[in-house]
C-alpha positions, 0 to 999 in steps of 0.5 A: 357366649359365642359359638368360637368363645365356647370352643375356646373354653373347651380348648382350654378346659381339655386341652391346655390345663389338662396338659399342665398349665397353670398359670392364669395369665397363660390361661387368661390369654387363650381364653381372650385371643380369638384363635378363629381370626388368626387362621385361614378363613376356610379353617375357621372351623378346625381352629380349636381342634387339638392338633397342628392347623395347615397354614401355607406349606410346611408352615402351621399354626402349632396346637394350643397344647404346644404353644401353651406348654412352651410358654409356660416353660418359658415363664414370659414376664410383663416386663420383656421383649419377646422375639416370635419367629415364624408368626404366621398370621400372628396368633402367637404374637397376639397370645404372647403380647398379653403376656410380655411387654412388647413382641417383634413377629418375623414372617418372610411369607409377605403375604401373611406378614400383611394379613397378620400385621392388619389383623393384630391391628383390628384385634387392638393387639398394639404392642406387637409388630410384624416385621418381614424377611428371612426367618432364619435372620430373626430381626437384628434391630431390635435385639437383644431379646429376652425371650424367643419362640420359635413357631414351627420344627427344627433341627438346629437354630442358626448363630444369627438367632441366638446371638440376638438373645439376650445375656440370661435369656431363653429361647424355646423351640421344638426340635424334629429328628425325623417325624418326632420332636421334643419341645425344648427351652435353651438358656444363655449363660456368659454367651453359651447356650445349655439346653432342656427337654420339656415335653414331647411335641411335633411341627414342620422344619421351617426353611433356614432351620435344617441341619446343612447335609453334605454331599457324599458320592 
């Protein structure tokens, strides 16, 4: 076994089941992506640290615990399609197509809408597409979804995204007031949108997903 293929055992072992997740394709999906590949390379070491990892700023890669939980709120199945806003460098995108159908992956940062695009490739991840532009549009084309994730903070998600979800569909994000956020999971039901806490979590507001501030004098 690799060096990177240990540290994902550890990951899993000490950081994903312990923090309630069970189920094995969950698991079987952070066991089998390859976490170091869809990082900065000068981060290839901290790739299985339990904490968020820098990506470009304000933007991260969440820890493996919050993606973990998420999806296991989200009970992801085989047979959807999976919106992943905020992509980065696609690890998500490449966890989640293990899990779903098919997955679109937003990133507005062109650089690393490229990087991840080829790196999805190279891993063999073919049943997910990278798709550039504002992260606060999701990608209209491909709508409705039954399924989205929102990789990184915020504080309100734009009409733009949730009208792109799915009748009975979920959406899952963390959700920042201040420097503390929880996790939530927003269900659609004949067009309203009820919404559940999960568990606690942190990341970085992501641009187009702060609350608008007016001005006072």
């Amino acid at each position: 076994m690799s060096e990177f293929a240990a540290r994902r055992v550890m990951m899993v072992d000490t950081q994903v089941r312990p923090s309630d997740v069970t189920k094995f394709p969950i698991i079987d999906a952070m066991l089998s992506v390859p976490r170091e590949t869809f990082v900065p390379d000068a981060r290839r070491e901290a790739a299985y640290v339990g904490e968020n990892l820098p990506l470009a700023p304000g933007r991260v890669v969440l820890e493996p615990r919050t993606l973990a939980k998420l999806l296991d709120a989200l009970d992801v199945q085989p047979t959807e399609l999976v919106l992943t806003i905020g992509c980065g460098l696609g690890y998500s995108a490449a966890v989640i197509a293990r899990l779903a159908e098919t997955v679109v992956a937003v990133e507005e940062d062109e650089g690393l809408a490229a990087d991840a695009q080829r790196i999805l490739s190279e891993e063999g991840v073919d049943n997910a597409v990278v798709v550039t532009g504002p992260l606060a549009d999701g990608a209209a084309k491909c709508a409705p979804y039954d399924v989205i994730t929102v990789e990184g903070g915020v504080e309100v998600i734009p009409d733009a995204v949730l009208a792109q979800l799915k009748q009975g569909g979920r959406i899952g994000a963390v959700f920042m007031d201040g420097a503390v956020g929880t996790a939530r999971v927003g269900y659609k039901t004949e067009g309203r949108m009820t919404w559940r806490p999960v568990f606690n979590a942190a990341a970085p507001v992501l641009a187009g997903f702060r609350t608008a501030r007016g001005f006072t004098l």
